[in-house]
DRENKE-258490 format. One line per 2 residues: number of its first residue (from 1); their letters; for each residue x, y, z of C-alpha. Coordinates in steps of 0.1 Angstrom, whole numbers. Last residue first. Example, Ala and Ser with C-alpha at 12.3 -4.5 7.8 and 13.67 -1.06 7.14 Angstrom:
% DRENKE-258490
2	SA	137 -11 71 ~ 123 -45 78
% end
This chain:
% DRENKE-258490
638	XX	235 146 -231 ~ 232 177 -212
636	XX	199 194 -237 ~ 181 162 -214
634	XX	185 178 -182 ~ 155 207 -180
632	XX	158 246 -189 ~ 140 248 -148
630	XX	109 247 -134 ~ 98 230 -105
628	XX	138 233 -89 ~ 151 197 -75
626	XX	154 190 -40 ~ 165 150 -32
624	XX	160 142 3 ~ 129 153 29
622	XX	107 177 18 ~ 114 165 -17
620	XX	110 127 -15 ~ 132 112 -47
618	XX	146 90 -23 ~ 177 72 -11
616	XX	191 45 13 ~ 161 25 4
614	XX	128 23 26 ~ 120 59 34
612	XX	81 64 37 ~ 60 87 18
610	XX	41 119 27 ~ 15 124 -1
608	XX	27 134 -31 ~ 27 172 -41
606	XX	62 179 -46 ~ 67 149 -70
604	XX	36 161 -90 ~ 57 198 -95
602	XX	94 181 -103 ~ 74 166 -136
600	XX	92 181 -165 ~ 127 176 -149
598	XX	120 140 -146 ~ 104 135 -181
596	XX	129 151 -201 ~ 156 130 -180
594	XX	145 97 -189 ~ 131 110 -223
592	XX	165 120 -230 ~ 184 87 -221
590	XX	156 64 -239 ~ 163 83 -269
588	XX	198 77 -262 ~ 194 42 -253
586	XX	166 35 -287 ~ 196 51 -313
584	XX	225 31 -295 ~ 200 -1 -304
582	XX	188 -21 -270 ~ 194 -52 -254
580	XX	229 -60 -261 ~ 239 -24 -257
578	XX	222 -24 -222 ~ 251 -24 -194
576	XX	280 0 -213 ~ 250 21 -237
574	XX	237 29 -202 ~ 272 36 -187
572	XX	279 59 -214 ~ 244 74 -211
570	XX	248 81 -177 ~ 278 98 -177
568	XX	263 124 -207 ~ 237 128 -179
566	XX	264 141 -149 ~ 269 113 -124
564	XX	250 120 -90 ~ 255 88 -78
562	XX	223 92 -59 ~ 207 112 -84
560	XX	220 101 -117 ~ 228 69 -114
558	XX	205 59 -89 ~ 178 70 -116
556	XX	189 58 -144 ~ 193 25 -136
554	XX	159 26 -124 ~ 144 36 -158
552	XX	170 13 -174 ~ 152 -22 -153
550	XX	120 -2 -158 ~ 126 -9 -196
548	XX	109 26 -211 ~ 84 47 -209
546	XX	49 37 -224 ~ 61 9 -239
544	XX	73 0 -204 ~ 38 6 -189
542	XX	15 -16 -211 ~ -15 -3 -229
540	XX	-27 -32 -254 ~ -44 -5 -283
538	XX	-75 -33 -280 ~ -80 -26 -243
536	XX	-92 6 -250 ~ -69 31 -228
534	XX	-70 36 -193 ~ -56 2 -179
532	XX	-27 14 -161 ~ -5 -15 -170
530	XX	17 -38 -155 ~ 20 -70 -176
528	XX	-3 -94 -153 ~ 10 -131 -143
526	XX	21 -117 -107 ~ -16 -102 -103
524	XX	-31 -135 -107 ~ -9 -156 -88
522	XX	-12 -134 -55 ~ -39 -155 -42
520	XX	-13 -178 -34 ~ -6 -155 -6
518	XX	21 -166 19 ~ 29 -167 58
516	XX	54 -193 63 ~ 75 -166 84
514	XX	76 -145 55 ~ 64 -155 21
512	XX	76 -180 0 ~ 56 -183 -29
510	XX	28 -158 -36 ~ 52 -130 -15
508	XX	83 -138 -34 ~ 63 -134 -62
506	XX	51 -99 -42 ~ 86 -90 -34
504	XX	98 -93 -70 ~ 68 -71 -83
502	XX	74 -46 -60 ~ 112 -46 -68
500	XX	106 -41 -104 ~ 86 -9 -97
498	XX	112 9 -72 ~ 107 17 -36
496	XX	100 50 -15 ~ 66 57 -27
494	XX	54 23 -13 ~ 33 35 15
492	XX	22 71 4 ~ -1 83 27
490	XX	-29 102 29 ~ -40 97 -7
488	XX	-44 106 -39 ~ -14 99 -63
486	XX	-36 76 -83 ~ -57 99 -94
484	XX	-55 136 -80 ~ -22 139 -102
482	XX	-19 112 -125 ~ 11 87 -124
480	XX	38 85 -147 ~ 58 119 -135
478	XX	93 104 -144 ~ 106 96 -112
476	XX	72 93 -95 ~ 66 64 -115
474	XX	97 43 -101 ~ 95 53 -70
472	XX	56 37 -66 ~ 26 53 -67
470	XX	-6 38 -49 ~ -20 65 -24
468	XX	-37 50 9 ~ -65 69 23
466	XX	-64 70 59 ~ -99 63 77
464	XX	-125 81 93 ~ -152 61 78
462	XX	-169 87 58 ~ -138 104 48
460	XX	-124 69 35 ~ -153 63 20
458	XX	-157 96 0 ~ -119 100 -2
456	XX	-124 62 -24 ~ -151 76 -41
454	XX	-134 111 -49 ~ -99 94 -63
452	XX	-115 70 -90 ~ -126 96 -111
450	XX	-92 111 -115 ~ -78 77 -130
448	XX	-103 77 -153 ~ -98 115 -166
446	XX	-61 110 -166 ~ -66 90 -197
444	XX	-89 108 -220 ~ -71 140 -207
442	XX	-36 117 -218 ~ -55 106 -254
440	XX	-72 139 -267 ~ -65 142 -299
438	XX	-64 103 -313 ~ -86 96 -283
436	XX	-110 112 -293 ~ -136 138 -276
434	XX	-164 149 -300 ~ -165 186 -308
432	XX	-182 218 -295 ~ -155 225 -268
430	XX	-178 225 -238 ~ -203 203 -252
428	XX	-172 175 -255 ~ -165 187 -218
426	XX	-199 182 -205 ~ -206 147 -222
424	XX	-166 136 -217 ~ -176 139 -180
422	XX	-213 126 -181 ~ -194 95 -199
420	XX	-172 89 -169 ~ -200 93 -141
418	XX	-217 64 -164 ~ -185 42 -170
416	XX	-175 43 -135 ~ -187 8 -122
414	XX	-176 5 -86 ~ -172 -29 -73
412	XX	-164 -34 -32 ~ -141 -52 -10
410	XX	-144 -50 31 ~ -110 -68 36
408	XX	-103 -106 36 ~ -71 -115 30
406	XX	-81 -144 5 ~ -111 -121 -6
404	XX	-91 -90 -15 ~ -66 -110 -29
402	XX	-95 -130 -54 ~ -113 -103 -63
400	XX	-82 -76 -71 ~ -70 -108 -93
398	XX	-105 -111 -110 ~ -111 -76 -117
396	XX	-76 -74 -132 ~ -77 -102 -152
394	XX	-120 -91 -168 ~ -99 -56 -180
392	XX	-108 -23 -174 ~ -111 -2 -202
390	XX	-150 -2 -201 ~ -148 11 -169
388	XX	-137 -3 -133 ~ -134 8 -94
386	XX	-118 -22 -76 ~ -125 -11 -42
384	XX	-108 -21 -13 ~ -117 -13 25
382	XX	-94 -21 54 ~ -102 -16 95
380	XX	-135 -42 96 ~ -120 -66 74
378	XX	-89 -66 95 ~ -105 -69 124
376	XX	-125 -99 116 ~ -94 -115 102
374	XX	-75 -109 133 ~ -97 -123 158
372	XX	-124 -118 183 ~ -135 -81 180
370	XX	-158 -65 200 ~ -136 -47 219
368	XX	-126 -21 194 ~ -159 -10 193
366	XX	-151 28 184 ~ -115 30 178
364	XX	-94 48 204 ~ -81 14 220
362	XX	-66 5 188 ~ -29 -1 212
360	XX	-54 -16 237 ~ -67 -41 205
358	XX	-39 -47 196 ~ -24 -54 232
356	XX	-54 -78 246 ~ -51 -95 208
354	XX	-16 -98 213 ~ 12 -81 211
352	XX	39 -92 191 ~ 17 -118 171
350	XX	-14 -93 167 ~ 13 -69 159
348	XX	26 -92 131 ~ -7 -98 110
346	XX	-18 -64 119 ~ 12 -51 97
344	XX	15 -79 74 ~ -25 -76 61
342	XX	-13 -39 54 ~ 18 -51 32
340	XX	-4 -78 15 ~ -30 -47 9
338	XX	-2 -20 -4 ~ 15 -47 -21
336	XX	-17 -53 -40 ~ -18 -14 -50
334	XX	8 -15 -65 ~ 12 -53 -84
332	XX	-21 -44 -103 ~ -54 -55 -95
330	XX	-66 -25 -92 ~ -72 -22 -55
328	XX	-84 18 -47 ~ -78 15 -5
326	XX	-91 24 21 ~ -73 24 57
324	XX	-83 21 94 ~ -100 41 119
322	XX	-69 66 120 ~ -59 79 151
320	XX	-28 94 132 ~ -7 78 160
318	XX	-22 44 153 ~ -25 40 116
316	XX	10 58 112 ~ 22 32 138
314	XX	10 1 122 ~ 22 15 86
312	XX	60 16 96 ~ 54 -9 111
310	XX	45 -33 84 ~ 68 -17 60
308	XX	96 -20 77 ~ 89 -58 81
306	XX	77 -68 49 ~ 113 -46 36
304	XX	135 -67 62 ~ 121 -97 49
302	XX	124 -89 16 ~ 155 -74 19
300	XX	168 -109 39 ~ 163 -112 72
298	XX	187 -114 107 ~ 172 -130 129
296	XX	183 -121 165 ~ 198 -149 187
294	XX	179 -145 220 ~ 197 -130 254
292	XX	190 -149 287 ~ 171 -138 311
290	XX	191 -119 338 ~ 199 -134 371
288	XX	193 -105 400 ~ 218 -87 415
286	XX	223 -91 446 ~ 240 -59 455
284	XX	249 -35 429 ~ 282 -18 426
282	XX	286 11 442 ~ 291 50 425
280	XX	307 76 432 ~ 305 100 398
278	XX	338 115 389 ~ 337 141 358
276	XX	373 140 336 ~ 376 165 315
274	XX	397 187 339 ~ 423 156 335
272	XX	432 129 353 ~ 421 88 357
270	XX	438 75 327 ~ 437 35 324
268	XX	405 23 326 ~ 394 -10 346
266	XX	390 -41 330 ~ 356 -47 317
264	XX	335 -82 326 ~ 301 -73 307
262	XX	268 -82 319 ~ 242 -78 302
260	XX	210 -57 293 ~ 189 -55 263
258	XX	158 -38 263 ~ 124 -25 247
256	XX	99 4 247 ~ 67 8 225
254	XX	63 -33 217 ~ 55 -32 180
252	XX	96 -46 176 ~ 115 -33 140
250	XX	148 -53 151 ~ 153 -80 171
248	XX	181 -78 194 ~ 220 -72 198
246	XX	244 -88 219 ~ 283 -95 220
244	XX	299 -79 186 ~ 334 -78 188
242	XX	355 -52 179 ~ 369 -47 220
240	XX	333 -52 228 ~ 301 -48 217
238	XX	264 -40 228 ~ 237 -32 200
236	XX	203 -24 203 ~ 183 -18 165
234	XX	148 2 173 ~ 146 1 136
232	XX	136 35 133 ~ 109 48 104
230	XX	113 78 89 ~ 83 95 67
228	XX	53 104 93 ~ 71 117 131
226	XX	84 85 144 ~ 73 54 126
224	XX	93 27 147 ~ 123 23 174
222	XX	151 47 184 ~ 184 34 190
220	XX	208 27 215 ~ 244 12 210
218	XX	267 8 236 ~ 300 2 234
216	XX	328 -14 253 ~ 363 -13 254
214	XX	397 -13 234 ~ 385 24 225
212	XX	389 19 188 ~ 382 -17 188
210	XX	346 -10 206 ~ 341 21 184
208	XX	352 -6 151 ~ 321 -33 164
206	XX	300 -3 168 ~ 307 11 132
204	XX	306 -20 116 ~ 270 -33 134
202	XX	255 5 122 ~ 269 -6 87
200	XX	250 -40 88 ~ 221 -22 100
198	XX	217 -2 68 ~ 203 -30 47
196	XX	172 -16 34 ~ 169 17 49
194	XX	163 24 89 ~ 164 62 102
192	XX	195 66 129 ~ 183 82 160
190	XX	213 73 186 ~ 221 74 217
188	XX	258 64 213 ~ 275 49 246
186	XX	314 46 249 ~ 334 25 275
184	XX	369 23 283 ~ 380 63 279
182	XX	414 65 286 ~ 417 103 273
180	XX	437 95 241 ~ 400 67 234
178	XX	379 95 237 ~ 402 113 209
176	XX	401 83 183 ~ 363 82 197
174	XX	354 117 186 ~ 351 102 149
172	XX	372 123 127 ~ 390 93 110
170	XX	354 81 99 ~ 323 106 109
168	XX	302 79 114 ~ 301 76 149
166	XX	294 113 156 ~ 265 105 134
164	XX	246 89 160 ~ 261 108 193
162	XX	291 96 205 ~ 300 98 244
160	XX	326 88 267 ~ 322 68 301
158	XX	354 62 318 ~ 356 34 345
156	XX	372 24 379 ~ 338 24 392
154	XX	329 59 378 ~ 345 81 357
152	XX	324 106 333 ~ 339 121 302
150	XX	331 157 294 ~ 326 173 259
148	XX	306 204 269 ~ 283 215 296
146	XX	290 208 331 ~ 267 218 356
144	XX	268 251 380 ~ 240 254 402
142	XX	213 279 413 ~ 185 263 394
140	XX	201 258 362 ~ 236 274 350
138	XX	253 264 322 ~ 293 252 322
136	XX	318 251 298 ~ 343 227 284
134	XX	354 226 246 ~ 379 196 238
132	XX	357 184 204 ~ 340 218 191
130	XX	302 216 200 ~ 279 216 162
128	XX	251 238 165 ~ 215 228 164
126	XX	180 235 145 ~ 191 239 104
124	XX	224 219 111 ~ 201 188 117
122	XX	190 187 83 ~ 188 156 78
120	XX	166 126 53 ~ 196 128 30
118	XX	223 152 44 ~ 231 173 74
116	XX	237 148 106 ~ 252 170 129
114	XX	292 160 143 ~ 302 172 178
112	XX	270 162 196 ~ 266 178 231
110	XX	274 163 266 ~ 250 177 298
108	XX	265 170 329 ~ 256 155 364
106	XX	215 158 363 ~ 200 146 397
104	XX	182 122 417 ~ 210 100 422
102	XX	229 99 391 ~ 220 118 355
100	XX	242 122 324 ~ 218 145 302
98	XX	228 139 265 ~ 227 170 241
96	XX	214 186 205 ~ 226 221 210
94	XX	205 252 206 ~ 223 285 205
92	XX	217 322 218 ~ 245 314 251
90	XX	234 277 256 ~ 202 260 249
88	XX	194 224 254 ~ 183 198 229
86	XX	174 163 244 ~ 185 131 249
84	XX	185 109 285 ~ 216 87 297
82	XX	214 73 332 ~ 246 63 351
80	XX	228 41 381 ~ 225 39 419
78	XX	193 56 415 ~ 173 78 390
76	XX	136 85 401 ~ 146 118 412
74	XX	157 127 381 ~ 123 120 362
72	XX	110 152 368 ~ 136 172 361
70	XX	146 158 328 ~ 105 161 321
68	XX	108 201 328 ~ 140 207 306
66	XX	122 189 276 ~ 94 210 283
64	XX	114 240 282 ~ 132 233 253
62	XX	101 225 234 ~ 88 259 247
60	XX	118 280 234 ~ 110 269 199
58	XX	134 263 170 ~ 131 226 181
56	XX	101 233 167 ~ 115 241 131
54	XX	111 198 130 ~ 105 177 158
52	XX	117 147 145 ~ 140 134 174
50	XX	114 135 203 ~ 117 158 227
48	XX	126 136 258 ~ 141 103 232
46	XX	168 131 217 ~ 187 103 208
44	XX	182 70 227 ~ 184 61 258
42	XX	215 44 278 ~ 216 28 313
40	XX	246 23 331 ~ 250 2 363
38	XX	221 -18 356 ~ 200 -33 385
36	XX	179 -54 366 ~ 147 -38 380
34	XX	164 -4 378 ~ 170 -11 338
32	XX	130 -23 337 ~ 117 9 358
30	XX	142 31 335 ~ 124 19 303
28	XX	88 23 316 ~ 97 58 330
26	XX	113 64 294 ~ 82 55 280
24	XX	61 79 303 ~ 85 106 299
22	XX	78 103 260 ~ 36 98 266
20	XX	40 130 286 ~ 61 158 265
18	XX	46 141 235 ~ 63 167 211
16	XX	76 146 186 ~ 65 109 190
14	XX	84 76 205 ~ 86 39 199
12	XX	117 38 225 ~ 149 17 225
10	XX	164 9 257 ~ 204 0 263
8	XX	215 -17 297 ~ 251 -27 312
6	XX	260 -42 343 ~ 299 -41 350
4	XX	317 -69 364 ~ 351 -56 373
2	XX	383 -77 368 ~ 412 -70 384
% end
């Protein structure tokens, strides 16, 4: 017989530590699922703590609260199989769990098998993997509950659990064994960090659990800028038996969101076992028609990356309480991604939400209210200053003119060329000699770039907002980029992503655009050779003479530290792609600057401001690719 299940996964926009605002969402959640009448109802990952909470998960107060907000939302479960995350301690270790709760209160707790423990992870530093088969019990207010790798039966039905990178674990995966015990139905809370493109693996690995199992899976994860560098796509997934039957659309501004169906799931087969937790349950009564589900879009990168971006910046602005963001506009493609990609983040949470919503979601700003429409808001929250010396060049003042203008922030003109000559005047007397730029070109250099950095923290200081740094992957892999200069800044928006790909997303930008939203205004800075602009304009300063190809630069890069091939390796395959471009002679010296460079300049990559994670790697040091400061360097390998 067949048995018409109800099924419902929530995503959460939530933040570390918010013992409150975190019940609160999942209150919102639960309210919706219980509105539909779901039989189960699956949160993400650690959504009661918060997934990034860091050595705090060290602390015996986070477990506490966490323990505190299970219990006081357990009496507002029902009739349905509710899944909540959270760590829990047990004998001297901390585990990273799911609470199965039914009728007012909490039936088991089910740890994670497999800890997440590279890239952005370090899971195994807080929480201790649970050995697949291993049941135990913890004690909580007098009772006994079941701790361990329990299934739950209910309806005719086994519930199993994966949690996030249980699911990715391959052969290992604890749904070969859940599907041995009869298990018909899997849910993964999840808290898998978005990268260009990833989603099409979390779809695979569903759609295989599903086939694994012959069953259905459920697929919930967390949503938006969590804790500062990792943003969540908020991606919901339900499949069965390999197939994939809903899913929604991904990086939402709303703070929680559904999907719930109904799913016609024949009943499982194995019923026995001391594994095996039975849960009386009913089926719902009258159960009310569900809307129907919309066909997601599913982007290309530069859709995807717009999209990430944009909220990835919307909820820094908003759970920094941040009055807005300022913003040092060259002209170049940098820092104009920074503004299209900030005009893109109010731009779609006005849509999502609303002026009512933005403006509520804003609602710490002084005279929020006042405001009638986006581009009045948007001027008000983003200041640009083209900041500009003798070296500067009449293109880039125009093209930073004409994109501030079309998108209209609060632009200004600084001339520097009298703060910069007092500088040269005081070192100059300092040394007792003339500074030239024969001897002296990178202090000649970095001295522009530095004197940009304390008008724009002036401003930014002055009007409480976040100061948005300008350096790109690309830069930070060799150490182009002056400290206290271009680096300064709150945030690090585009830190995460390569130079060439900036410049293809903002033609893309000037032509296409995303959802028939472009900036022709963009024409001027996508007809510029990039170039920091702080040498005399007649010596024609342009980045890749500087370094090198940024094509090679990046090809570099993957190779050696995501593909981690040894640098002899990556000159073979350099001379393999380039040796039509490029003299064996220019590639190897290309080869060993590439490397000089990047082992020279581990020190500036260690003090950027916190960046986002776009690609499926970085060169972010708190958070992927460690490197020692000093060290006998990599070029002596080739």
């Amino acid at each position: 017989m067949m048995g018409n299940l109800r099924v419902s996964v929530l995503s959460l926009n939530q933040i570390p530590l918010d013992w409150d605002g975190n019940l609160a969402r999942i209150r919102s959640g639960l309210s919706k699922a219980q509105a539909q009448q779901a039989d189960v109802v699956c949160f993400p990952e650690l959504c009661l703590s918060g997934y990034g909470c860091e050595d705090q998960f060290f602390q015996v107060n986070t477990w506490e609260q966490c323990l505190a907000r299970l219990k006081a939302i357990a009496p507002q479960v029902g009739r349905e199989i509710c899944l909540l995350g959270l760590p829990m301690p047990l004998d001297g270790k901390c585990y990273n769990v799911v609470a199965i709760v039914h009728q007012g209160q909490i039936s088991a707790f089910i740890p994670k098998q497999f800890l997440a423990n590279d890239g952005l992870h370090y899971e195994a530093r807080w929480f201790t993997p649970w050995p697949a088969g291993r049941l135990a019990q913890v004690e909580m207010d007098g009772k006994s509950i079941p701790f361990g790798d329990y299934q739950i039966h209910f309806q005719g039905h086994v519930l199993g659990i994966e949690i996030c990178q249980d699911a990715w674990e391959g052969p290992l995966r604890p749904a070969h064994a859940l599907a041995k015990k009869g298990v018909n139905i899997i849910c993964n809370p999840t808290a898998s960090h978005a990268a260009l493109g990833k989603a099409q693996q979390r779809i695979a690995l569903v759609q295989e659990g599903a086939k694994i199992i012959h069953g259905l899976y459920l697929f919930a994860n967390l949503l938006g800028n969590e804790s500062g560098r990792a943003i969540f796509d908020g991606d919901l997934y339900i499949a069965q038996e390999g197939r994939l039957l809903a899913e929604n659309q991904r990086y939402a501004f709303q703070e929680v969101v559904d999907l719930c169906m109904d799913v016609d799931l024949p009943p499982a087969k194995y019923l026995l076992g001391p594994h095996l937790l039975h849960i009386n349950q009913d089926a719902g009564q009258n159960l009310p028609a569900l809307p129907p589900i919309s066909t997601p879009k599913h982007w290309n990168k530069e859709e995807e990356f717009a999209h990430l971006l944009a909220l990835g910046l919307w909820d820094y602005l908003r759970k920094s309480k941040s009055n807005g963001g300022v913003l040092s506009l060259s002209g170049g493609a940098d820092s104009s991604s920074i503004l299209c990609l900030c005009a893109l983040s109010l731009r779609l949470a006005h849509a999502s939400l609303g002026m009512d919503g933005l403006k509520a979601s804003l609602s710490y700003i002084p005279g929020i209210e006042s405001f009638k429409d986006e581009r009045a808001l948007f001027h008000f929250l983003m200041t640009t200053l083209y900041q500009g010396t003798v070296h500067s060049s009449e293109a880039t003042r125009a093209s930073a003119s004409a994109l501030a203008q079309a998108l209209g922030s609060e632009h200004h003109e600084l001339e520097l060329d009298q703060v910069l000559g007092a500088y040269h005047g005081l070192i100059a007397h300092a040394l007792g000699r003339s500074l030239t730029w024969e001897q002296d070109d990178i202090a000649l250099q970095n001295i522009q770039a530095r004197l940009r950095s304390p008008s724009a923290w002036m401003l930014a200081n002055i009007k409480g907002a976040l100061l948005l740094a300008t350096s790109n992957r690309s830069e930070a892999s060799v150490g182009y980029a002056t400290m206290d200069g271009d680096t300064s800044g709150s945030i690090s928006p585009i830190a995460g992503i390569d130079k060439p790909f900036v410049r293809h997303w903002l033609r893309w930008m000037e032509t296409e655009g995303l959802d028939g939203f472009n900036i022709p205004a963009l024409h001027g800075v996508n007809h510029l050779e990039p170039s920091a602009e702080l040498r005399p304009l007649d010596r024609v300063q342009q980045d890749e003479k500087d370094l090198m190809p940024y094509a090679l630069l990046n090809d570099l890069e993957r190779w050696a530290f995501y593909e981690r091939l040894r640098p002899k390796e990556c000159l073979s395959k350099a001379l393999e792609k380039y040796a039509k471009q490029h003299s064996v002679e220019e590639l190897q010296g290309y080869v060993r600057r590439y490397f000089r460079l990047w082992a020279q300049n581990q020190w500036k990559r260690e003090r950027y401001a916190p960046a986002f994670h776009i690609s499926d790697y970085s060169l972010d040091p708190k958070s992927w690719l460690r490197f020692p400061i000093l060290s006998a360097g990599l070029e002596k390998d080739i």
